[in-house]
C-alpha positions in Angstrom: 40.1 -86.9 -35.9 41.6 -89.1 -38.2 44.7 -88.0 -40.5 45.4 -89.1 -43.8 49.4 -88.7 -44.1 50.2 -88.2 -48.0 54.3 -89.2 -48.4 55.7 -85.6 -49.8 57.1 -87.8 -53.6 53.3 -88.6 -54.0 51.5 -85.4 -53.1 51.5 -84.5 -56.8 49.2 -87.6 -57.7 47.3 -88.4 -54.5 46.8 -85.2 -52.6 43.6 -83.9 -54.4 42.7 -87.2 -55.0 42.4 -88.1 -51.3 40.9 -85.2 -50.0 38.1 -85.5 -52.8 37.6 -89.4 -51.4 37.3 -87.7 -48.2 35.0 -85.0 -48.6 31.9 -86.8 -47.2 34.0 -87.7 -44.1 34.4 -84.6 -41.6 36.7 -87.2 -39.3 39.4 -86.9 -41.9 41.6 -84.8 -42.8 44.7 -85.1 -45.5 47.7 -83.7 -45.3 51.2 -84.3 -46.6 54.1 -85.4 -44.3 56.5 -82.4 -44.5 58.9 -83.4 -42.6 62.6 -83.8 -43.6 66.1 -85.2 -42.8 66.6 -88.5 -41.0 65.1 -89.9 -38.6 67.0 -89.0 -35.4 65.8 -92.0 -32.8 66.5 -94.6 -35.6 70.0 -96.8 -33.9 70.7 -94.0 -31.3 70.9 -95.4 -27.6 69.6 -92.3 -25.1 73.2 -91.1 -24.4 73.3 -88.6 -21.6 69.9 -89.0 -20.9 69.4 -92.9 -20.3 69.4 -91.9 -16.7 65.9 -89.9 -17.0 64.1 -91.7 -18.9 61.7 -94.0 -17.3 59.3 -96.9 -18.6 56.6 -97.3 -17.1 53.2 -99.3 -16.4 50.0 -97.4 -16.9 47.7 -99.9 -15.6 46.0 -99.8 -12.4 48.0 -101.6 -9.8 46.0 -104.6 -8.8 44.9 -104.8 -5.3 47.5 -107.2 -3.1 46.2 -110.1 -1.8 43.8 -113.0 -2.7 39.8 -113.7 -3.1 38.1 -115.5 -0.8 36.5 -118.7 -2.1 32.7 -118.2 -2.7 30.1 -121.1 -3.5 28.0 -121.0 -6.9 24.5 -120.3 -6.1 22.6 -123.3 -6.7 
């Protein structure tokens, strides 16, 4: 599912626009962004909970340890 996010000043002009563009498309669905206020993680440090948060690596761990050395077959 891909969303086509419509800023809320241009709904009036793009909104039936885009989902006529769209209509062939059953992947896609417009919408306008609704949301309001500021954006609360813009400049903030974690505050009180810096000490729960934790980054972390989803990759596979590699295995430890080294290959051993194999001739090409010739």
């Amino acid at each position: 599912m891909i969303f086509c996010v419509i800023p809320r000043e241009l709904a009036d002009e793009l909104y039936e626009k885009m989902v006529e563009y769209y209509s062939d498309n059953p992947n896609v669905t417009v919408i306008v962004d609704r949301r309001e206020g500021n954006d609360r993680r813009a400049g903030k440090d974690a505050g009180e909970h810096a000490e729960q948060r934790e980054i972390r690596d989803r990759r596979r761990a590699r295995i430890p340890g080294t290959f051993p050395d194999t001739d090409a077959p010739t």
